[in-house]
C-alpha positions in Angstrom: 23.8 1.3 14.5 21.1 3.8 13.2 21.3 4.4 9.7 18.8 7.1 7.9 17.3 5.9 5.1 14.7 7.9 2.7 11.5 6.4 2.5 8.8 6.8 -0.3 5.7 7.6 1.2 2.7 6.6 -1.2 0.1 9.0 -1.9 -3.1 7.4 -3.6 -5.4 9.2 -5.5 -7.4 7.7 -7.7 -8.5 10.2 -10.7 -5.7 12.3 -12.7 -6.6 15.3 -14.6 -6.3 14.6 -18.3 -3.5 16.3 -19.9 -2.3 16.5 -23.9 -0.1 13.4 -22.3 -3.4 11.7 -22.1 -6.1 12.6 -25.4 -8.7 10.2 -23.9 -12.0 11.2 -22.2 -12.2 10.0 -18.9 -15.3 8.8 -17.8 -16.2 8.9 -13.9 -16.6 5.3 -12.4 -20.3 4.8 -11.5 -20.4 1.2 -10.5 -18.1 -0.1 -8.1 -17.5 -3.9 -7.7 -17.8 -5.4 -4.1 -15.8 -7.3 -1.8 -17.2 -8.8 1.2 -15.2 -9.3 4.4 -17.7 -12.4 6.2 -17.3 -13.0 10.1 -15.0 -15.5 11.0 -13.5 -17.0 14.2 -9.6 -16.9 15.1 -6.6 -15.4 15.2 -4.0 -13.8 12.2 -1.5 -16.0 11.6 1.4 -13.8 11.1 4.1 -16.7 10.7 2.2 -18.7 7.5 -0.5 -15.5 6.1 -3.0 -17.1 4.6 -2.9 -21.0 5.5 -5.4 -19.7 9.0 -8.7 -22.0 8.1 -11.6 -19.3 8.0 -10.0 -18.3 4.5 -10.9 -21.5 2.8 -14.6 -20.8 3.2 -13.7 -17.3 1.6 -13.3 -16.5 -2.0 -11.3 -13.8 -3.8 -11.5 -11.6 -5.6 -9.4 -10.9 -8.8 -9.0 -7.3 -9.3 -6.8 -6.4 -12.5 -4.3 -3.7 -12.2 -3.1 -1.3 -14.6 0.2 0.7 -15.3 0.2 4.3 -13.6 3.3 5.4 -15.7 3.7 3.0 -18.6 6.6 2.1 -19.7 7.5 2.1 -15.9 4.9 0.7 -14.2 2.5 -1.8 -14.8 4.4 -5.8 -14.3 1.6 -6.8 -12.1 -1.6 -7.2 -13.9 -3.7 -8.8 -11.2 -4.0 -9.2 -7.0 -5.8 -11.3 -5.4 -7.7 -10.0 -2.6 -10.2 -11.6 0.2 -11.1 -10.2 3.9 -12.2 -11.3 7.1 -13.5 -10.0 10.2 -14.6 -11.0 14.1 -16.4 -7.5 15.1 -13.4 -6.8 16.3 -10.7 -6.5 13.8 -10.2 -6.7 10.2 -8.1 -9.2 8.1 -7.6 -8.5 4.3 -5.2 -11.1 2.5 -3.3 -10.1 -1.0 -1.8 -12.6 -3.5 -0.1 -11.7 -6.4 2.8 -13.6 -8.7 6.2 -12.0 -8.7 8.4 -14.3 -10.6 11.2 -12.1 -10.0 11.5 -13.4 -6.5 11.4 -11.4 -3.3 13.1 -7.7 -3.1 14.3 -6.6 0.2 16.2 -4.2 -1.4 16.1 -0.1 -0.5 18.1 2.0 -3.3 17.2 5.1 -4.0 15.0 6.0 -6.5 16.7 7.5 -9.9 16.2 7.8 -13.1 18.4 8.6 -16.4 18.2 12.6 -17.7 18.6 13.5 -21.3 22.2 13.8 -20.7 22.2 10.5 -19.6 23.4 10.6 -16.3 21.7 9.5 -13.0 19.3 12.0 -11.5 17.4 11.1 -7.7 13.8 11.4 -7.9 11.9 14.5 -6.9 8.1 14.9 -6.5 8.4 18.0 -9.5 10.3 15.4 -11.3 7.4 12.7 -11.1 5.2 14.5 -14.0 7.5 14.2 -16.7 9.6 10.9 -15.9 8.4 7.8 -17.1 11.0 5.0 -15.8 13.0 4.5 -13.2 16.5 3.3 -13.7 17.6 -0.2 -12.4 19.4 -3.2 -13.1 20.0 -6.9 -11.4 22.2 -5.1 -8.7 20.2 -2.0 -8.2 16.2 -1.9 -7.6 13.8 -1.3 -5.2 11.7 -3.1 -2.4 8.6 -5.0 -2.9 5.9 -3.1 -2.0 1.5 -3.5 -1.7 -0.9 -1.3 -0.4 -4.7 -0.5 0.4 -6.4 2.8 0.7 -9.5 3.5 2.6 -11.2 6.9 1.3 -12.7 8.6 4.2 -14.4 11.7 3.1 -17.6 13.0 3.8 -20.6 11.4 2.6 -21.5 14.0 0.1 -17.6 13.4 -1.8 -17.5 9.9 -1.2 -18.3 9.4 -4.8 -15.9 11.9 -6.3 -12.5 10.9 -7.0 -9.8 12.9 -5.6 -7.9 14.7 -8.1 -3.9 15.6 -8.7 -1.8 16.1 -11.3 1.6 14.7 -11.0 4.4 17.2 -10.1 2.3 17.9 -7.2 3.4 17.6 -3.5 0.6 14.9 -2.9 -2.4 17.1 -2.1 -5.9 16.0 -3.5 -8.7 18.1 -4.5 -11.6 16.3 -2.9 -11.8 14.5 0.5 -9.4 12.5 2.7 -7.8 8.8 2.7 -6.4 6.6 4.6 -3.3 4.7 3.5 -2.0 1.2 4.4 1.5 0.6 3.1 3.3 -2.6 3.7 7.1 -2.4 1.9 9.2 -5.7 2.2 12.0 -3.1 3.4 11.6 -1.8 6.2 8.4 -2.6 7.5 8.6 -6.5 6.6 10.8 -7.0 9.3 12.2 -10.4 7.5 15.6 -11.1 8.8 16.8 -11.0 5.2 15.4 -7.1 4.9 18.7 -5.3 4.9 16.9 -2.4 7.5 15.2 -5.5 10.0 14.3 -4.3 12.8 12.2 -1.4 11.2 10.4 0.7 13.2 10.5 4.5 14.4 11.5 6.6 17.1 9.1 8.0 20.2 8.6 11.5 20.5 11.5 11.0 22.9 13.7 9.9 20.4 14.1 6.9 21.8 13.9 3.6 18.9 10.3 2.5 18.9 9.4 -1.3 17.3 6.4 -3.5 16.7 5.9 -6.0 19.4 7.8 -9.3 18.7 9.3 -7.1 15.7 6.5 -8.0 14.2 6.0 -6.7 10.0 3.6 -3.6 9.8 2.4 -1.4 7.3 2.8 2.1 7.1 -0.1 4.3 8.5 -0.4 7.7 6.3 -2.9 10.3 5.4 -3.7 12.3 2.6 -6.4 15.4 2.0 -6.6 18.0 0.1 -3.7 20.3 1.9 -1.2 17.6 1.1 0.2 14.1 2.4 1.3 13.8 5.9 2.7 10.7 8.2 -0.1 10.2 10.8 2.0 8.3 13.7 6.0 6.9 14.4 8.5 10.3 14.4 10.8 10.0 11.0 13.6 12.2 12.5 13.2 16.0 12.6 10.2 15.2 10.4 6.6 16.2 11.3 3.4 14.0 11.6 0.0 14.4 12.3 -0.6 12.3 15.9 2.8 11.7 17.6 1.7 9.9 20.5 -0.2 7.7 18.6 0.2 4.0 18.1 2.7 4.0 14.6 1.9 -0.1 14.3 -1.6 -0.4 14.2 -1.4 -1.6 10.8 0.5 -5.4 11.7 1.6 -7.3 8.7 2.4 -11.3 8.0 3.6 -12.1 4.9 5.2 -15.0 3.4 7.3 -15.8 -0.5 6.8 -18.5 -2.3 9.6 -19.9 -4.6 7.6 -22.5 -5.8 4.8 -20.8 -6.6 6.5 -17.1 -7.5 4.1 -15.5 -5.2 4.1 -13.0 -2.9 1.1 -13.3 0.2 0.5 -10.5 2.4 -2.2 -10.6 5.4 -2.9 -7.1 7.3 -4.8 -6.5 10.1 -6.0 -3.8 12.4 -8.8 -3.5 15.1 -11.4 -1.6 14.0 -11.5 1.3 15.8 -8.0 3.1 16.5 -6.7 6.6 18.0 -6.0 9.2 15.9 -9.2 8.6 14.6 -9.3 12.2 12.2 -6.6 10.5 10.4 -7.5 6.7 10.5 -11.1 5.4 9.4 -12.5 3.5 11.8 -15.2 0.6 11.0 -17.5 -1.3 12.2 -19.7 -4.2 11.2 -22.5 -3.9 8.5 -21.0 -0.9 6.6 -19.3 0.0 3.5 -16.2 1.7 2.3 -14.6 3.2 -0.4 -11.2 1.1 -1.4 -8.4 0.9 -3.7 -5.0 -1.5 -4.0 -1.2 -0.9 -5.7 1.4 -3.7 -6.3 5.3 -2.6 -6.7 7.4 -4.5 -8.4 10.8 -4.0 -7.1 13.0 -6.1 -9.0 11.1 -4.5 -12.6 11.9 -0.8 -11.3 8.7 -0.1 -10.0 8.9 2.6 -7.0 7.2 6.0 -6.2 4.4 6.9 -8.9 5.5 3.4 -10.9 2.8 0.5 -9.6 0.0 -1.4 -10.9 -3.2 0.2 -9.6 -6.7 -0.6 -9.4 -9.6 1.5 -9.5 -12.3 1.8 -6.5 -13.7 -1.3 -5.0 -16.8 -1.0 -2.5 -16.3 -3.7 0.7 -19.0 -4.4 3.3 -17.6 -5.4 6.7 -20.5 -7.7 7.3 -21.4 -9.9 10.3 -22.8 -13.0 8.3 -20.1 -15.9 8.4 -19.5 -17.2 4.6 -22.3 -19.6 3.1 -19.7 -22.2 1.8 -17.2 -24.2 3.2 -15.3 -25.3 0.0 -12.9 -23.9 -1.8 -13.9 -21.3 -4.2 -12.6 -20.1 -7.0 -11.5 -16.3 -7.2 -14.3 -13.9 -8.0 -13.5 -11.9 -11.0 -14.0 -8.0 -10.8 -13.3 -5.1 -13.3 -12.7 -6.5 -16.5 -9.4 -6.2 -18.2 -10.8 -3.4 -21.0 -12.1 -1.3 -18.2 -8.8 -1.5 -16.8 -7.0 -0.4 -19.2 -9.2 2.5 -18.9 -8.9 3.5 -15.6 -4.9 3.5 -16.5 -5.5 6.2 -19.4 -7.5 8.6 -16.7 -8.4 7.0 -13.6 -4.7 6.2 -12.0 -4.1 6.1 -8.7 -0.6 7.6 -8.9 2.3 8.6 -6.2 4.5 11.0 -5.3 8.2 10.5 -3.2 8.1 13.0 -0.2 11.0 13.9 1.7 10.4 12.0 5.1 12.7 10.1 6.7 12.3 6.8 8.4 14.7 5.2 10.7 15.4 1.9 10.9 17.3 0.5 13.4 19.7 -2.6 12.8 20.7 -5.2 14.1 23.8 -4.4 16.1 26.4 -7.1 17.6 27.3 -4.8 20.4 23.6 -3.8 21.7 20.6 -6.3 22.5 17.9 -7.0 20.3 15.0 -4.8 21.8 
């Protein structure tokens, strides 16, 4: 059975012009805190993220988040984040507590108008509303992601800018945008849209190998936000013979713990490289993390966001093989700035994605 279901594409940014909504001077980030991915050997270990042995010689990194939209955003106020490399591909790990337990949920996103009745969510809508409606029967999926900016060297340094009520364009150079959502693209058996994937440009029903989870692969500059690879219907996207999954995913709940552990991965070099940055050892990027909390209403332009982070791929292995404790990183004041002026906000955009079910009458592909 195919069933269509709307999927909120996230565009990053990570400055928004101030506004009367926001009487604060907004001052431009100048120092930018850095996380080291070290050289490891082995393999992702999709079935148990995290528990692979070249992290325990690793630290993280604590990065606090902050609301985009308050009161509507904001229920996670840190992530944990480390990363790992072997000149090949890239591993980054996220931690952060959910104590609302796992959402594989997918409503649509609404909110309450003035009259009080139940309006879906619009990008024009996203500049005035400032919380989503849900309850214990209705919310959204769980949802993390990492951006990469890749502009040109000269506006590496200057933060994209949008107001929200936009349609997702930015003002100053190009990103790249991870998106892992625990439905579709977890591809748990408990996701109500397992097995997620897309279709070819064929139209035939196009899956990760072993249905492995993925994250989705987008692009943003400043003519708007686009899906780089996988067809979402009668939608368009930028490279539609390129690899949509090559962004792979393992991730892991914990009930005892109340944590949610994400591990992505991707070779360093990619097609569609325009659209996807490409790396390679002994450099540095530009990069930036949002947390949804399903569960607590967070969807769209409602997250807890950070502001830029600066991580060196390096080819040096790391100097300890204890366990360390997490590295912290922006303080908790600076935070709270960087959630008055420097968001990193979203927009919903009216792609599609299909995801393929399980049906008793067809084979598992």
């Amino acid at each position: 059975m195919i069933r269509l279901r709307t999927l909120v594409l996230v565009v990053f940014l990570s400055t928004l012009t101030v506004s009367a909504r926001f009487p604060y001077t907004v001052v431009a980030q100048t120092n930018f805190q850095n996380i080291t991915s070290y050289t490891v050997t082995g393999a992702a270990n999709f079935t148990a993220p995290g528990s692979e042995s070249f992290w325990r010689s690793i630290p993280w990194t604590a990065i606090p988040l902050a609301a985009s939209v308050s009161p509507g955003g904001g229920h996670t106020s840190e992530l944990l984040v480390k990363s790992a490399n072997d000149g090949f591909e890239i591993y980054v790990l996220f931690r952060w507590n959910d104590t609302q337990g796992p959402s594989y949920a997918s409503d649509t996103e609404v909110y309450r108008a003035s009259n009080g009745s139940l309006v879906p969510l619009n990008p024009g809508a996203t500049a005035n509303v400032k919380q989503l409606f849900y309850n214990s029967t209705y919310f959204y999926p769980d949802r993390a992601a990492m951006l990469w900016f890749i502009g040109n060297s000269s506006s590496r340094q200057q933060s994209p800018v949008m107001q929200l009520g936009s349609n997702g364009a930015i003002t100053g150079g190009a990103a790249d945008i991870w998106h892992w959502q625990s439905n579709p693209t977890d591809n748990s058996k408990t996701d109500a849209g397992f097995p997620g994937g897309y279709t070819d440009p064929a139209g035939k029903p196009s899956y990760p190998s072993d249905n492995l989870s993925f994250a989705e692969d987008d692009y943003t500059n400043t003519t708007g936000f686009f899906v780089t690879a996988g067809s979402f219907g009668n939608s368009s996207n930028l490279a539609p013979n390129a690899n949509p999954f090559v962004v792979l995913a393992g991730t892991q709940y914990s009930s005892t713990n109340k944590t949610w552990t994400v591990e992505m991965t991707r070779s360093f070099t990619t097609d569609a490289p325009t659209f996807r940055v490409q790396l390679s050892s002994n450099s540095n990027y530009f990069v930036a993390f949002a947390v949804w909390q399903g569960k607590l209403g967070e969807s769209s332009h409602f997250k807890s966001v950070s502001q830029w982070y600066e991580l060196t791929i390096s080819n040096q292995s790391p100097k300890s093989s204890s366990v360390p404790q997490p590295a912290t990183g922006v303080t908790p004041l600076l935070a709270v700035v960087v959630a008055v002026g420097a968001f990193l906000v979203g927009v919903v955009v009216g792609s599609v994605l299909l995801s393929y079910r399980k049906d008793p009458r067809r084979p598992v592909p």
